[in-house]
C-alpha positions in Angstrom: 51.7 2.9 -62.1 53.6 3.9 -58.8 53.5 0.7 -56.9 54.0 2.6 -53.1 54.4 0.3 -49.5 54.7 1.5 -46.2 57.8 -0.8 -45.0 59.7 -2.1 -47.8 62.1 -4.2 -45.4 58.9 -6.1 -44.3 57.4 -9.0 -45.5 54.0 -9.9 -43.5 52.6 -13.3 -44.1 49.1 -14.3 -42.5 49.5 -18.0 -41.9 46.0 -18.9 -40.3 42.5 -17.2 -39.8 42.1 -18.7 -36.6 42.6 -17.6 -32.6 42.1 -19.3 -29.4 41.0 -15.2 -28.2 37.8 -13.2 -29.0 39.2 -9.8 -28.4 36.8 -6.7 -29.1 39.6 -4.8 -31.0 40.0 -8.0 -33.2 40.7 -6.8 -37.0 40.2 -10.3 -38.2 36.7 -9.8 -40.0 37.5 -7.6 -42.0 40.3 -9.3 -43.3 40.1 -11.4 -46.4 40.5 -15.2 -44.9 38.0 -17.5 -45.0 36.6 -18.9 -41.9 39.5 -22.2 -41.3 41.6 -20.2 -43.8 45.6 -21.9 -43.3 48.7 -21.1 -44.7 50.5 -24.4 -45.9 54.5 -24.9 -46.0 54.7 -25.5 -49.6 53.0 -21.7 -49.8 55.4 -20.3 -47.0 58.3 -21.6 -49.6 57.1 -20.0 -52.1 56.6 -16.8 -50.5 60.5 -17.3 -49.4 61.6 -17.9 -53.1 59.5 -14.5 -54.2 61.8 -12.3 -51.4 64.4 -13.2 -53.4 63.4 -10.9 -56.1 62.4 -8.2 -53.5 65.7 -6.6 -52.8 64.5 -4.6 -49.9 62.8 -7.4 -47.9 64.8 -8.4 -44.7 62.4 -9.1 -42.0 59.4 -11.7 -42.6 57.3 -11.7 -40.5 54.0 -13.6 -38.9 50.6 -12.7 -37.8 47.0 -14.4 -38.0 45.2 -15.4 -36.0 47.2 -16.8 -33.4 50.7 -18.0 -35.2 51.5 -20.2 -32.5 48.6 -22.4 -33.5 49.8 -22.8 -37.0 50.7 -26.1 -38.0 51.4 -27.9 -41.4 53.1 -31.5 -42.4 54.2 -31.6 -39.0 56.0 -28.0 -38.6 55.0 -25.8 -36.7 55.7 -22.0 -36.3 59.2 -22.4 -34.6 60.2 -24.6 -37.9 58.4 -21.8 -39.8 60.9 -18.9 -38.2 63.9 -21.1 -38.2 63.1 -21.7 -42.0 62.7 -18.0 -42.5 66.4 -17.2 -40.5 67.8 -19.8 -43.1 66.8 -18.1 -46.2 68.8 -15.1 -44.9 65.5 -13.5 -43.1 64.4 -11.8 -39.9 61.8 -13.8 -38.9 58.9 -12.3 -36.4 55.5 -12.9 -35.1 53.1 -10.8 -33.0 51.0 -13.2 -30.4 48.6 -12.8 -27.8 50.9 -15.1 -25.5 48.6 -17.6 -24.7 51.3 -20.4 -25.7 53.8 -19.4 -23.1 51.6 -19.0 -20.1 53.3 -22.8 -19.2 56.6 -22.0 -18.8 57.5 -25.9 -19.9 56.1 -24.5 -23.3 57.5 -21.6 -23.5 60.6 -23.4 -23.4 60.3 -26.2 -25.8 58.8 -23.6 -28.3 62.2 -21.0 -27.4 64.8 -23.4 -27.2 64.9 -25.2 -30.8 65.1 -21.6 -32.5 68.2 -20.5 -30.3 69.9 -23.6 -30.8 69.8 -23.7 -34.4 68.8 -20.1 -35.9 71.2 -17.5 -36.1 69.6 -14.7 -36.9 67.6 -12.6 -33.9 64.1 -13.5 -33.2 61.7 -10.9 -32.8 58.6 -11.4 -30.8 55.9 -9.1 -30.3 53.5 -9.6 -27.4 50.3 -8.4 -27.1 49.5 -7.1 -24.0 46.9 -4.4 -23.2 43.5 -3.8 -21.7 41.5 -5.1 -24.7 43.3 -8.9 -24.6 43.3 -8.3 -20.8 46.2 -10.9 -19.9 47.8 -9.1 -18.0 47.1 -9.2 -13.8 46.5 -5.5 -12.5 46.5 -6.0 -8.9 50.6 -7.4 -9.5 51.4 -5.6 -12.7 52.9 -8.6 -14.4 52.2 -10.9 -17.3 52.6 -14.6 -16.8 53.5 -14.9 -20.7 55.7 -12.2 -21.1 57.5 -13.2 -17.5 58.2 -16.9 -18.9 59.4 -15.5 -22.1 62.3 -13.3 -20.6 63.4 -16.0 -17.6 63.8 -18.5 -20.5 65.9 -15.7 -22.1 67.4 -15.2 -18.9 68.7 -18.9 -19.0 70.8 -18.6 -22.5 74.4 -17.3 -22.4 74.9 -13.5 -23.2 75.2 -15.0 -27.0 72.3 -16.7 -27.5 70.3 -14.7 -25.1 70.1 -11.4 -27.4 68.9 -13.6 -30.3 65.4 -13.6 -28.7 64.4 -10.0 -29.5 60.9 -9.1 -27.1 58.5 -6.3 -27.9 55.1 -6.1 -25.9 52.8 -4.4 -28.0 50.0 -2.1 -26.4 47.1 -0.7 -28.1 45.6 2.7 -26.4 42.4 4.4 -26.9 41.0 7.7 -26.2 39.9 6.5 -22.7 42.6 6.8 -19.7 41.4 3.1 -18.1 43.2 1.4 -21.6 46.8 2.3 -20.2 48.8 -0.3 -18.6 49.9 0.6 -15.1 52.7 2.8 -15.2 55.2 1.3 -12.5 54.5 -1.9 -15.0 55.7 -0.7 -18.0 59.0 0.3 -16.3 59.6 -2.9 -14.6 59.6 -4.9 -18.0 61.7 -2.2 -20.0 64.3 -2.4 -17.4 64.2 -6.1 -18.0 64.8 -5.5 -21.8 61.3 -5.4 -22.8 60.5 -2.2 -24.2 56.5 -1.3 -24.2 55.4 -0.1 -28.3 52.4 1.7 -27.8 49.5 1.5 -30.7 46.6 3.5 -31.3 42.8 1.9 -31.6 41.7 2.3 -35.2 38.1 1.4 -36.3 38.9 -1.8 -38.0 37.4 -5.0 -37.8 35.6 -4.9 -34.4 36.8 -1.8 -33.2 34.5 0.1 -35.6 31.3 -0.3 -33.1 34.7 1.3 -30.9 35.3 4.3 -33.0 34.2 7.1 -31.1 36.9 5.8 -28.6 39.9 5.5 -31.4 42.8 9.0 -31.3 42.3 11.2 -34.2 45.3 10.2 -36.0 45.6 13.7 -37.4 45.3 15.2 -34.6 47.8 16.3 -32.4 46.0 17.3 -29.5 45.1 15.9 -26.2 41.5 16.1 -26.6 41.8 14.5 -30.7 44.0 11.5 -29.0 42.8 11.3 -25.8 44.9 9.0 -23.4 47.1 8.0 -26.6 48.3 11.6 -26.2 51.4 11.1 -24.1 52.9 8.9 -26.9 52.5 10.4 -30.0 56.4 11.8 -30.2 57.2 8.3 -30.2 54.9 6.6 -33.1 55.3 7.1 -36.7 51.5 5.5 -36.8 50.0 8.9 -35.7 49.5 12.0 -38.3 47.6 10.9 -41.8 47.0 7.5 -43.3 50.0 5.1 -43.6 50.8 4.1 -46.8 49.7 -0.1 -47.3 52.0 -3.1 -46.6 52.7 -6.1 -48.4 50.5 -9.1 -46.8 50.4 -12.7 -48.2 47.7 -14.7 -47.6 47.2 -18.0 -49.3 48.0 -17.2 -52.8 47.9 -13.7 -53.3 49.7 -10.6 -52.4 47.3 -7.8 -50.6 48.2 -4.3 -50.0 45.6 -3.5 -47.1 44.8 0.2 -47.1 43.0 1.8 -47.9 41.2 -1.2 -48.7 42.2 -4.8 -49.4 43.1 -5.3 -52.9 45.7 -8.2 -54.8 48.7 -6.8 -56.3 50.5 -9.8 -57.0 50.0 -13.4 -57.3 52.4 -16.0 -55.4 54.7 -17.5 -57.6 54.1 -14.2 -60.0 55.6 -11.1 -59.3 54.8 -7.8 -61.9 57.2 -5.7 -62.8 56.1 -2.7 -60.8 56.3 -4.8 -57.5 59.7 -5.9 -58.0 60.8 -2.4 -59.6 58.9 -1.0 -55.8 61.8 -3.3 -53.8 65.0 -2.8 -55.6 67.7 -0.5 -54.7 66.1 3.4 -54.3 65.6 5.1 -57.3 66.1 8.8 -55.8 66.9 10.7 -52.2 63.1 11.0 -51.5 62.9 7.2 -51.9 65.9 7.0 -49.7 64.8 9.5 -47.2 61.0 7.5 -47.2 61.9 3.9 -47.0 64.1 2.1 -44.1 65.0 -1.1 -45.4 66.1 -2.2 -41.9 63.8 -3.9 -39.6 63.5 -1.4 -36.6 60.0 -0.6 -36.3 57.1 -2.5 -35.1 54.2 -4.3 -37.3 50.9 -3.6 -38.1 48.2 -5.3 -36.0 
């Protein structure tokens, strides 16, 4: 059996089912974690010891819930991506930013990882009408401008390990793009916008008549997602699933949840699907460099 991933450079690891937001695009609920679901350390080692057989992995890489809440034994998430640089990994997460609207927080969180990791950091911010931190009237985001004056503190060395990616999600309807003269401002500060379609998951289903048509490539099949299309490998058919650990299994999550692989227990097809490319097609089909943006 073909064993086929989207990403194979990209580990995702879901380390907690909670969130301090209630977002109406929130893909949570269809997800399979239990309501309190956590991710412990012992499990997060685990998962690092199984990349070890996955030849292609490089990037590991955090989402939830909110990963800035997760805490075990007395770690938390910045001793969860310094870990993860350690073992020889990318590490990443993808917040909503609510954990660096204090700037005294946003340090102490920043400032252990770029003393000690390194390996580049990559964080991806969620900013966009649906989590609606973001202040229209000054076009700024109190997270995301905490975030790059800490980085704006570090020498020219340390400063570019603290990689920032705002993420966006766009629907159909014009009034979900951020303001224009916004999005500029940040990218000529280093923080380049990603734009993401709405897709009818989780909560956004009772949204779907306002998700693009991601087969379309027409202005009135992706509606205000239309001006970025050239840019996102996301539009144009069904991606193929990633990897996704929670707890103790291994998910592939499209087109529907299902376990491929137990923690602590790869098969054979899994490990076969992450060693060196078997053909140009493979080659040609699978990036196994950490350059594109994660699922959310």
């Amino acid at each position: 059996m073909r064993f086929d991933v989207r990403e194979k450079s990209l580990m995702m690891v879901f380390l907690l089912e909670e969130c301090n937001r209630s977002c109406p695009h929130c893909v949570r609920e269809e997800e399979p974690m239990d309501a309190g679901y956590k991710l412990s350390h012992t499990q997060l080692r685990q998962c690092l010891s199984d990349c070890r057989r996955l030849e292609r992995v490089r990037w590991v890489h955090f989402s939830g819930g909110e990963p800035t809440l997760w805490s075990d034994g007395g770690r938390g998430l910045t001793d969860a991506l310094i870990e993860v640089a350690q073992a020889g990994y990318q590490p990443g997460f993808t917040t909503n930013g609510s954990r660096f609207e204090d700037y005294a927080a946003c340090c102490d969180f920043f400032q252990r990882y770029a003393a000690t990791a390194g390996v580049p950091l990559r964080t991806f911010l969620s900013i966009d009408t649906f989590h609606g931190n973001f202040d229209v009237d000054s076009g700024s985001c109190r997270s995301l401008d905490n975030l790059l004056r800490y980085r704006d503190t570090l020498p020219g060395r340390r400063r570019a390990l603290l990689e920032v990616n705002p993420l966006a999600v766009v629907s159909k309807d014009p009034a979900s793009l951020l303001p224009e003269e916004m999005m500029r401002r940040y990218e000529s500060l280093g923080a380049p916008f990603r734009m993401i379609p709405l897709r009818p998951r989780g909560r956004a289903t009772r949204l779907a008549s306002e998700c693009p048509d991601p087969n379309s490539n027409t202005e009135q099949g992706l509606g205000a997602f239309y001006r970025y299309r050239p840019k996102q490998v996301e539009v144009g058919g069904t991606p193929a699933p990633n990897l996704v650990l929670i707890g103790n299994d291994y998910y592939v999550s499209e087109p529907e949840w299902r376990v491929v692989a137990k923690l602590g227990h790869l098969p054979e097809e899994v490990v076969r699907a992450y060693g060196d490319p078997g053909s140009e097609e493979e080659r040609d089909t699978c990036d196994a460099s950490p350059t594109s943006a994660p699922p959310i």
